[in-house]
C-alpha positions in Angstrom: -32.7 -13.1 -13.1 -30.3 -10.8 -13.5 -30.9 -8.6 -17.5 -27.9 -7.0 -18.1 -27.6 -3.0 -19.4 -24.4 -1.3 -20.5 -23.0 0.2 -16.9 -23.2 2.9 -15.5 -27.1 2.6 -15.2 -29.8 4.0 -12.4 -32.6 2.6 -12.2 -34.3 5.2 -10.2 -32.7 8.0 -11.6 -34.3 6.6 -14.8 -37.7 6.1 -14.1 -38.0 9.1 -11.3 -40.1 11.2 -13.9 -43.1 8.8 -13.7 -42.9 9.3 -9.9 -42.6 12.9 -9.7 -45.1 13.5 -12.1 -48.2 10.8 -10.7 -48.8 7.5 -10.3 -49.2 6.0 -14.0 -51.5 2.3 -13.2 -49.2 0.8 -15.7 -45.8 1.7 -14.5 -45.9 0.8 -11.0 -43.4 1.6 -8.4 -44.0 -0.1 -5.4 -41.8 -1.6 -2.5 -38.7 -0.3 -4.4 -38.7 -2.2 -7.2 -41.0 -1.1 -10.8 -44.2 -3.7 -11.7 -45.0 -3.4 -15.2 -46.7 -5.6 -17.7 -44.8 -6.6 -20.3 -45.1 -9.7 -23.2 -48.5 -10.7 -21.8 -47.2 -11.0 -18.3 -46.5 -8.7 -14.9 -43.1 -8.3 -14.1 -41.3 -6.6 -11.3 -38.1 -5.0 -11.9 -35.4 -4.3 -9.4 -32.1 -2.3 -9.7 -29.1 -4.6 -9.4 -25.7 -4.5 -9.8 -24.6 -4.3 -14.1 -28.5 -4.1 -14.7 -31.6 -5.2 -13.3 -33.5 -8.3 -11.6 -36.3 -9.2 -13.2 -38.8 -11.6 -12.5 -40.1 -13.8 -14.1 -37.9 -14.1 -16.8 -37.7 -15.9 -20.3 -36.4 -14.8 -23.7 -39.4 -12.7 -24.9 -39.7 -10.8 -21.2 -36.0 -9.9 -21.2 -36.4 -8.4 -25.0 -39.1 -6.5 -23.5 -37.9 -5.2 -20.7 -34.5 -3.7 -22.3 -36.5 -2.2 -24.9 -38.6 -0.5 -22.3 -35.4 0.5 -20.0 -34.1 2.4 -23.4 -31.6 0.2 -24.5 -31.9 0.9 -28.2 -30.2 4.8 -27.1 -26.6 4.8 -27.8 -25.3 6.1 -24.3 -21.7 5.5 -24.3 -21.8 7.3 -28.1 -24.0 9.9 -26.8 -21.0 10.1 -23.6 -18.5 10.4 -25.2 -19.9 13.5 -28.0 -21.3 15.3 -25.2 -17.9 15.6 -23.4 -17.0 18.5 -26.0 -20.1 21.0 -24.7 -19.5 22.3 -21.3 -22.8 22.3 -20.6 -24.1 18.8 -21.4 -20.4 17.6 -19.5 -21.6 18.9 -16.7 -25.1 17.1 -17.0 -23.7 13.9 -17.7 -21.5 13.5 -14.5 -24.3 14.4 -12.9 -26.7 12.1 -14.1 -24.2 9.2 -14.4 -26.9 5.9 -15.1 -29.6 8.1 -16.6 -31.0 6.1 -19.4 -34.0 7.3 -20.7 -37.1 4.6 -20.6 -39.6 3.9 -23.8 -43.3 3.5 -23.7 -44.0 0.3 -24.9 -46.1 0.1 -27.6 -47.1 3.0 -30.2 -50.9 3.2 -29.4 -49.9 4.1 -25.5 -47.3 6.8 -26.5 -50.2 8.7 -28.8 -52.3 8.3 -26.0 -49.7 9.1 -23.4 -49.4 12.2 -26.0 -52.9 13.5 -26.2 -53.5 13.0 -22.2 -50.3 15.7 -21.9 -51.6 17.8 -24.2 -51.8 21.7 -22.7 -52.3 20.4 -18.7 -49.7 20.1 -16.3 -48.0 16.6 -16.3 -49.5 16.0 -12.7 -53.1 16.2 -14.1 -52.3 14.1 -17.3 -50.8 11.6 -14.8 -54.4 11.3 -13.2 -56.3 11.1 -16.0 -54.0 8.2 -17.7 -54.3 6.4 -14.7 -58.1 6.1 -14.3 -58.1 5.2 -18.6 -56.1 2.5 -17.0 -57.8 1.1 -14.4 -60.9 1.6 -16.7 -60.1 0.0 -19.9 -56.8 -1.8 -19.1 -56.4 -5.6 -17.5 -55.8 -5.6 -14.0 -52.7 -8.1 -12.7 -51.5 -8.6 -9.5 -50.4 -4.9 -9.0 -49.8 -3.0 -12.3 -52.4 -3.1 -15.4 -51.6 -3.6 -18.4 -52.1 -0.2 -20.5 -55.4 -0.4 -22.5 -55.6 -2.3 -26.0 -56.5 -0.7 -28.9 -59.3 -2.6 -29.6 -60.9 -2.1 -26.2 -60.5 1.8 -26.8 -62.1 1.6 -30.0 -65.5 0.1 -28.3 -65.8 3.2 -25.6 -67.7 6.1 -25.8 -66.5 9.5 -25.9 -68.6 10.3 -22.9 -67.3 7.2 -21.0 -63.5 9.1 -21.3 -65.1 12.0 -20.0 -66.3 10.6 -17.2 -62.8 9.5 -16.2 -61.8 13.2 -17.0 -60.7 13.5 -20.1 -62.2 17.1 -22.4 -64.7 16.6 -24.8 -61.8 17.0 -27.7 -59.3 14.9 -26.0 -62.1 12.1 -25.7 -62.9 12.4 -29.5 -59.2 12.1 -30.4 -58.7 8.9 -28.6 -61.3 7.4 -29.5 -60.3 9.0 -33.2 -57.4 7.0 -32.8 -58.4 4.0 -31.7 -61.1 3.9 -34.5 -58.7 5.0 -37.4 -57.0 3.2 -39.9 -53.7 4.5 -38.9 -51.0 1.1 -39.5 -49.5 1.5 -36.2 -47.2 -1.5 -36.9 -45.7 0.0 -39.9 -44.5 3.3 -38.3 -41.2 1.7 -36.7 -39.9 0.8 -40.6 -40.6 4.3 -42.0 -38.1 7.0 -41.7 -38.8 10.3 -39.3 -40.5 11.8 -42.0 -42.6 9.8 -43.0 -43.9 8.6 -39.8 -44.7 12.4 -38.4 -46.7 12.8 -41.7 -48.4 9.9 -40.7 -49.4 11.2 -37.3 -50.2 14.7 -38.2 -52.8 13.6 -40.6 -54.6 11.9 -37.7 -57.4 14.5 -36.0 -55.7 15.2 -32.6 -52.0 14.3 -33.6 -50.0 17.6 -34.2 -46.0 17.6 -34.5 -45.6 17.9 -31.1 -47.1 14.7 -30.7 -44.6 13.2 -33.4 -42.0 14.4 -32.1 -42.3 12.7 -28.6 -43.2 9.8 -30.5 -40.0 9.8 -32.3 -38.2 10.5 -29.2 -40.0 8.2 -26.7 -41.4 5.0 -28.4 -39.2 4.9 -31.7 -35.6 6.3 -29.8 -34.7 8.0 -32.7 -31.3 10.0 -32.2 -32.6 12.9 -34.3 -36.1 13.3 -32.2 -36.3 16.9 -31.0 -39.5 17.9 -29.6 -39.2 22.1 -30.9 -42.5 22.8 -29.6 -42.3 21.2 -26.3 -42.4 24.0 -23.7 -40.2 21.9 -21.0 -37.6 21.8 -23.5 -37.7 25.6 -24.5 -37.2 26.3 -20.4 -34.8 24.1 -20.2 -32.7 25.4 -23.2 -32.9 28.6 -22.1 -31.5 27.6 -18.5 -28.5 25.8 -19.8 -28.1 28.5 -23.1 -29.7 31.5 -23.0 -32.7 32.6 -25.4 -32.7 30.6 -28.5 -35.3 32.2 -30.8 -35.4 28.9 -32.9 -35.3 26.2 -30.7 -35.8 24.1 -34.1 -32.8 25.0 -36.0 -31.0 24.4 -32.6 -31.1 21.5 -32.5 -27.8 21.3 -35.2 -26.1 22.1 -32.0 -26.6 18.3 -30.8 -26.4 16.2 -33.8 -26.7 13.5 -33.8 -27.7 13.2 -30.3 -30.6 15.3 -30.4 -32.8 13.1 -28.7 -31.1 12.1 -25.5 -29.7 15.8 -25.5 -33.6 16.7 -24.8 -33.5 13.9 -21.7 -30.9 15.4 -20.4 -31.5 18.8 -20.4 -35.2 18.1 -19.2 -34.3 15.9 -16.6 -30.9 18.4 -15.4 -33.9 21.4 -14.8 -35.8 19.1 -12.6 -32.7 18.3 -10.5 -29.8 20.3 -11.0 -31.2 23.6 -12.2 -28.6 26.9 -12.7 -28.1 29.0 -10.1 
């Protein structure tokens, strides 16, 4: 059945990071459509013309699946501001039906976090997906991303034998076992939810920021001390000694302003 997203959109274009970085057990591309398990049940997602086809459908599926394909980002706003900086005009032709996509639920975007953590993206790919096959619930081709509750009954030394360091294995299993109110985080303002995190062993403000930005789509999410970002910055702007206080450049877009300049380096880089 046909779920509808405001045009232009690219479905590819907008889930090409997964496949560029590794194959992610959860978010499954296979056969040209995306398999993903979502609201208790796998579904496979293809593009289609003023959205995408997704089946099977019913009411708490479809909520579920335009949450994940980023619906919650204001793109036509975010279109229409950018058209005044030469640089993000220029990015926005060119990625016409980019619309960035959000991890599910809060407990796999930490995680998702602390796997990234100071290794390339290829290797955090790799890792994620044997957590996956390990502790999540296989369906018919993609498994659901690990619960919470299952992670808080490993060992540390069981993560490490799916490749995970010693300290990245204490900090999810940290997490799993902490009393950090996951649920609550989507009510509190930015601030108050990267307080949250950073008091959590493992969980610095890089972390909360990407958690801002990718699970909680809030505009103002700028990841400062993300190193992709400060390359990519520099490609489109020059040096920027504080990549922090930049960001008033892009309000009140800063968030998919960091999408797009991250995803324009990976395709359409300066010359």
């Amino acid at each position: 059945m046909l779920v509808r997203l405001p045009p232009p959109y690219d479905l590819p274009l907008s889930i090409a990071r997964s496949q560029v970085y590794g194959v992610d057990r959860a978010t499954l591309w296979r056969e040209d459509g995306l398999h993903r398990v979502l609201a208790g049940r796998e579904v496979r997602i293809d593009a289609a013309p003023g959205g995408v086809d997704v089946e099977p459908h019913d009411e708490a599926i479809e909520a579920a699946v335009l949450r994940f394909l980023g619906a919650p980002f204001d793109l036509d706003g975010f279109y229409v501001w950018a058209a005044a900086d030469e640089t993000l005009a220029r990015l926005v032709a060119a990625l016409q039906g980019f619309r960035p996509p959000l991890q599910p639920s809060p407990f796999e975007a930490l995680v998702t976090s602390i796997t990234a953590q100071q290794v390339s993206l290829q290797s955090a790919a790799a890792i994620r997906s044997r957590f996956i096959e390990r502790w999540g619930v296989a369906y018919e081709h993609a498994h659901a991303f690990p619960t919470r509750e299952r992670v808080a009954q490993a060992t540390e030394d069981e993560l490490i034998g799916v490749g995970f360091s010693t300290r990245k294995a204490e900090y999810v299993v940290g997490l799993a076992r902490s009393d950090l109110d996951l649920g609550v985080l989507a009510e509190l303002s930015d601030e108050e939810v990267a307080a949250r995190l950073v008091a959590v062993r493992g969980l610095g403000e890089w972390t909360a920021d990407w958690f801002l930005a990718r699970h909680l789509a809030r505009p103002h999410a700028w990841p400062a001390g993300d190193l992709g970002l400060r390359k990519a910055v520099a490609a489109f702007y020059g040096d920027v000694p504080d990549l922090r206080a930049f960001a008033q450049r892009f309000h009140p877009f800063e968030n998919l302003t960091a999408h797009y300049l991250l995803t324009g380096l990976r395709l359409f880089p300066p010359a």
